[in-house]
MARVEX-962208 format. One record per residue: z negated, y negated, x negated of N, C-alpha, C in turn. Coordinates in pm, whole numbers, padded with zeros to 5 digits, always signed. Layout:
ZYXZYXZYX...
***
This chain:
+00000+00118-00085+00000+00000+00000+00000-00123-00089+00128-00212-00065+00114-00336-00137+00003-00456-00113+00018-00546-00205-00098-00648-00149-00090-00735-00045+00082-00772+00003+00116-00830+00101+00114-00725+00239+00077-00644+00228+00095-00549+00330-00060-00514+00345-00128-00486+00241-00284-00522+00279-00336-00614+00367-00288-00767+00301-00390-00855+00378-00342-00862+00546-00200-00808+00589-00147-00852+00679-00196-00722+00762-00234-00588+00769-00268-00491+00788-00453-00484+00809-00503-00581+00757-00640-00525+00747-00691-00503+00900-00771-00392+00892-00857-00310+01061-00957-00258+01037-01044-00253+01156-01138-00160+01142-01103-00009+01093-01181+00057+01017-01189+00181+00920-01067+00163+00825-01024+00072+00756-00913+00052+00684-00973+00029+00576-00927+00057+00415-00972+00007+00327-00872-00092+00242-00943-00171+00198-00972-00259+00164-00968-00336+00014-00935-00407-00053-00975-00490-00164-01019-00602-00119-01103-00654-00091-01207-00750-00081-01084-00883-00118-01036-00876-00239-01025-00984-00308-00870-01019-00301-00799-00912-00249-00630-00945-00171-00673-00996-00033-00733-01056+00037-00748-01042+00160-00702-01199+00183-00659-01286+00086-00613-01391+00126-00597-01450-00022-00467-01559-00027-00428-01604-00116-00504-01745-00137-00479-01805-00243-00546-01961-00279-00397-02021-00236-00427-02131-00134-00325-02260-00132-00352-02376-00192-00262-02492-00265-00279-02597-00329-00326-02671-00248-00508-02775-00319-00583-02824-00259-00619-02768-00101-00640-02668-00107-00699-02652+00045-00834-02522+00009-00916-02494+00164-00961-02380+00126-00924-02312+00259-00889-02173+00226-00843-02067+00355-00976-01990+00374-00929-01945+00491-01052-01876+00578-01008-01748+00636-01071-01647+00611-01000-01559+00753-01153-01504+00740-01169-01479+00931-01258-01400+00971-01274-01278+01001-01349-01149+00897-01341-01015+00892-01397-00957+00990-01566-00995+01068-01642-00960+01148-01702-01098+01192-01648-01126+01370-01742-01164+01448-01834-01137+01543-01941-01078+01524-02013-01042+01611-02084-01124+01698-02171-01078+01826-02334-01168+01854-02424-01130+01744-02404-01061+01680-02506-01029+01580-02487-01094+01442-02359-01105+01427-02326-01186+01268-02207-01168+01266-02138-01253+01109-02037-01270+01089-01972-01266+00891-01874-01200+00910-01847-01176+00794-01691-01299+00729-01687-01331+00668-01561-01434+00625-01563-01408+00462-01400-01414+00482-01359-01452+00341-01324-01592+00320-01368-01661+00198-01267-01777+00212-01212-01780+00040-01139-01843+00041-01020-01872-00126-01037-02056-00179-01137-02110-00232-01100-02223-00259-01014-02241-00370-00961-02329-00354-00873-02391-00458-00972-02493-00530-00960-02486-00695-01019-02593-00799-01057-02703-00718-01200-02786-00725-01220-02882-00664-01244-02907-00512-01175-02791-00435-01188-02809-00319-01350-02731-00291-01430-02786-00165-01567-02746-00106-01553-02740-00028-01704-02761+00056-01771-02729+00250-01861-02916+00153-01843-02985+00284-01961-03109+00266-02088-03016+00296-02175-03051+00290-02305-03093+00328-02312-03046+00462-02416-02944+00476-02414-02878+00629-02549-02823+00701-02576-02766+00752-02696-02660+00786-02631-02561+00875-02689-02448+00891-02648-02346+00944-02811-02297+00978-02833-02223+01143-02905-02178+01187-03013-02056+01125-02909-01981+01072-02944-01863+01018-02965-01834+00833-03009-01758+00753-02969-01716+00624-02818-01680+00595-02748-01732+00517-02685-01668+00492-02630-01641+00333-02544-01541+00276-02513-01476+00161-02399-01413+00098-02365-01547-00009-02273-01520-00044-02216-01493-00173-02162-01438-00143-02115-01348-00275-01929-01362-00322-01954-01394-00473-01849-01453-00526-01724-01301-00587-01644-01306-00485-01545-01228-00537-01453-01277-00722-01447-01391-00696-01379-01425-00852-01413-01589-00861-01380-01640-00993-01386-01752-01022-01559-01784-01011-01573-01998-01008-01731-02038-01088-01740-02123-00884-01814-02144-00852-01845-02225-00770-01988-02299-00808-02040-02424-00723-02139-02447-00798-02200-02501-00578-02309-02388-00577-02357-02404-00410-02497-02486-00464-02492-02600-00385-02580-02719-00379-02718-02653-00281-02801-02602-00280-02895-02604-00180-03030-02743-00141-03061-02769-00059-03119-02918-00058-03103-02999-00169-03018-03045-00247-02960-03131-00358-02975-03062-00495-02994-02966-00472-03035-02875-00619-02853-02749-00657-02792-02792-00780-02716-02727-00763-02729-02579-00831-02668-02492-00827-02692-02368-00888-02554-02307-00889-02507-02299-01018-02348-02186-01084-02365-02065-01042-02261-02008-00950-02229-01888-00886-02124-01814-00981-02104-01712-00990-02009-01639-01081-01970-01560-01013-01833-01508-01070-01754-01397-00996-01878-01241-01025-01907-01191-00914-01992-01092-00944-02106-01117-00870-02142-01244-00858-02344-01297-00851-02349-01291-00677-02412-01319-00642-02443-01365-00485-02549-01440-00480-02558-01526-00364-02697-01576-00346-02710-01587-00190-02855-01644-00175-02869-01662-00044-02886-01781+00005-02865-01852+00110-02859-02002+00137-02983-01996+00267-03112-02040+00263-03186-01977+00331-03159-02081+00476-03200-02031+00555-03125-02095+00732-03228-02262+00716-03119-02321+00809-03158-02455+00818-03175-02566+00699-03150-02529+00551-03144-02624+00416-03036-02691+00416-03015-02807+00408-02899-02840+00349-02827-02788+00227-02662-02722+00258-02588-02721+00166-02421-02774+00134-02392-02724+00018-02272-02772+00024-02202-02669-00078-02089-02649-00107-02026-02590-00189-01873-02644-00255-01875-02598-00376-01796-02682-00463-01703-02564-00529-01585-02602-00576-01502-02495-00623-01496-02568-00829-01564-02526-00904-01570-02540-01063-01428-02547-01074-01395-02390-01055-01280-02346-01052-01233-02241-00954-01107-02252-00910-01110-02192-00758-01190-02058-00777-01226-02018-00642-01275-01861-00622-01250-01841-00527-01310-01713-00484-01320-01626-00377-01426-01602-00337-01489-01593-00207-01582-01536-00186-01572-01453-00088-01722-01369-00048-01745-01307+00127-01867-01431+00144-01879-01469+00236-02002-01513+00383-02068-01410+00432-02157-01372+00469-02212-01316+00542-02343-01385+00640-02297-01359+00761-02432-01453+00834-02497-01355+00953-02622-01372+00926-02658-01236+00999-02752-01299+01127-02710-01311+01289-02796-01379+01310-02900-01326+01404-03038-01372+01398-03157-01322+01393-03290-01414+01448
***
């Protein structure tokens, strides 16, 4: 199975590379949503160099984990370097923000509770 035929194919019980599941576009960041539940939600997104999320809050914890590339996730004004590999958790209701060092990849995960 090619990689263009992956991302356009992905389903439940299908496998998967995490990290074909969407391409980087110039200055933008893409999104696709893997799992929406009432219970939680799973997303990939692809930033491009420089591109972020402003400044936000979100209800719940959530955890994310860097498929490739540096991001640098701001939690209440405190920043902290993410690496391809690392994850962290953004604990519910803090202000954050996220920044692309250099583009990456990530998963979201929001579990809500």
């Amino acid at each position: 199975m090619g990689q263009d035929r992956e991302q356009k194919d992905f389903a439940e019980a299908q496998v998967a590379k995490l990290v074909n599941l969407g391409d980087y576009q110039a200055d933008s960041v893409v999104s696709r949503t893997l799992i929406d539940k009432k219970t939680g939600t799973v997303t990939f997104f692809a930033f491009d160099e420089g591109q972020g999320l402003s400044e936000h809050t979100a209800p719940y914890d959530a955890l994310v984990y860097l498929l490739e590339g540096d991001a640098d996730v701001i939690i209440s004004g405190k920043p902290v370097r993410v690496k391809k590999g690392e994850m962290i958790v953004i604990p519910a209701k803090r202000p954050h923000a996220v920044r692309a060092v250099k583009r990456f990849k990530m998963i979201l995960t929001m579990i809500r509770s």
